[in-house]
N, C-alpha and C positions, 0 to 999 in steps of 0.2 A: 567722653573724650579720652582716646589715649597719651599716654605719652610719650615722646621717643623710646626710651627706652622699651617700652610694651611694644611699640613699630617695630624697633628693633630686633626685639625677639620673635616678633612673628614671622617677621621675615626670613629668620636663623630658621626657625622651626619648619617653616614650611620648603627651603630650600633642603633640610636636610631630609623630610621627606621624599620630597624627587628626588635626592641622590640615593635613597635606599630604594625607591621601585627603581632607578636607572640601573642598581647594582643588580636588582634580582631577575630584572629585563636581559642584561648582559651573558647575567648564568646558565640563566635558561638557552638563550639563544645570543651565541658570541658573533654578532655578526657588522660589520661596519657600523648600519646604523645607528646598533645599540651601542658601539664603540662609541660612536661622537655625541649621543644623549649622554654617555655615563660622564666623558668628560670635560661637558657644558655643565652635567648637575654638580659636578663637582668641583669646578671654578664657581659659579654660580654659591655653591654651598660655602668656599675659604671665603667667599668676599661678605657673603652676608656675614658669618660668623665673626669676621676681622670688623665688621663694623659695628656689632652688637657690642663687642667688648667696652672697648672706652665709653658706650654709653651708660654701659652697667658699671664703671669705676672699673673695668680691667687693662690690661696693656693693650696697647693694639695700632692701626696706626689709622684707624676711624675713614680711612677711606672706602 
């Protein structure tokens, strides 16, 4: 069983994964599509990581 906090991070983890293939999708080819992946993985990416924090004990505002 995990616990929030391991949720947590996998979450983070895996979010910022798809924001670095979104980034490398964008570079290669800048194109709307890949415009609006880069910046869904990258909401997507602040929100998991804003929610990890306070469960690791850091600041954050757990939503």
């Amino acid at each position: 069983m995990t616990t929030d906090g391991q949720q947590a991070n996998a979450k983070a983890d895996e979010a910022k994964t798809d924001l670095a293939a979104a980034a490398r999708d964008f570079a290669s080819n800048p194109s709307a599509e890949n415009d609006q992946r880069l910046g869904d993985a990258y909401q997507t990416s602040s929100e998991a990581h804003s929610a990890a924090r306070p469960v690791n004990g850091g600041s954050g505002s757990g939503a």
